[in-house]
N, C-alpha and C positions, 0 to 999 in steps of 0.2 A: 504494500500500500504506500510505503512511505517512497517508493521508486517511482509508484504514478503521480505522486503527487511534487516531487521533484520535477519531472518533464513536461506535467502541465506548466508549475510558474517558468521551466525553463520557454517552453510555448510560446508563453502572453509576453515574456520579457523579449523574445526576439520579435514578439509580431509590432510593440510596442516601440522597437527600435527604428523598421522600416527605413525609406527614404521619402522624399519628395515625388509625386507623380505628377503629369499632366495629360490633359487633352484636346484639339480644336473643340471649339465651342464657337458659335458666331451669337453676334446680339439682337437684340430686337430688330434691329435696322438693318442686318443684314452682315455688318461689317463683321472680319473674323477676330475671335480673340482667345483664350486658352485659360483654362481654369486648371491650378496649380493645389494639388491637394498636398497637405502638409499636416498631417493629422498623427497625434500621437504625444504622450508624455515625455518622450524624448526627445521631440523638434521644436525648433520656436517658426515665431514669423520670417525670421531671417533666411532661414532653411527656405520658405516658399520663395523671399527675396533673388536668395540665390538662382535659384530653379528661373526664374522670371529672368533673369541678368544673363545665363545661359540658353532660354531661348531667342530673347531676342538681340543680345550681341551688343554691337554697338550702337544700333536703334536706339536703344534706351525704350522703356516701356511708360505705360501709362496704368498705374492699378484703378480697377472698376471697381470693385467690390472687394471686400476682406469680412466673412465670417469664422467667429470661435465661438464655439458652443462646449459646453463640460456637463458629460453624463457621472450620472452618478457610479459609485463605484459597488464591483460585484464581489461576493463571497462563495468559491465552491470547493465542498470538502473539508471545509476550514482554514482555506488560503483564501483571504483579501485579497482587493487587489483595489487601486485607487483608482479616480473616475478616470474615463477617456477623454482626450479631447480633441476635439474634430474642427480642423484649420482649413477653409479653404480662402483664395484667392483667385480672384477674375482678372486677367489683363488684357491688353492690348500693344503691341508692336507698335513704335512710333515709324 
């Protein structure tokens, strides 16, 4: 037991590490922009910053939108684990 319950927080703690992701996305108007997910207790805003700076280069970018939201946090087996929190940012390519 005490083996499953090692590789679960070993689990949560790598899923919690992640990286920054993105996707095209366009906006109401058509134009195109990318929404950079950065979600996790192990990244900040900066992480999405980054991500944002590497897509669009020397353009320099335009941030649309910046959501952070914090879930509560869950207990299973008798291992806690603290809230998630979920980071996204919208940009645009100058």
């Amino acid at each position: 037991m005490l083996l499953v319950k090692k590789f679960l927080l070993l689990t949560v703690f790598i899923f919690l590490l992640g990286c920054a992701t993105s996707s095209e996305v366009y906006t109401s108007s058509g134009d195109k922009a990318y929404k950079i997910d950065c979600s996790g207790s192990a990244l900040s805003k900066s992480i999405c910053e980054k991500k944002a700076g590497s897509i669009c280069k020397t353009r320099g970018y335009k941030e649309i939108d910046f959501r952070e939201q914090v879930s509560p946090g869950i207990s299973l087996g008798g291992i806690s684990s603290g809230g998630f929190i979920s980071r996204v940012m919208t940009i645009q390519c100058n």
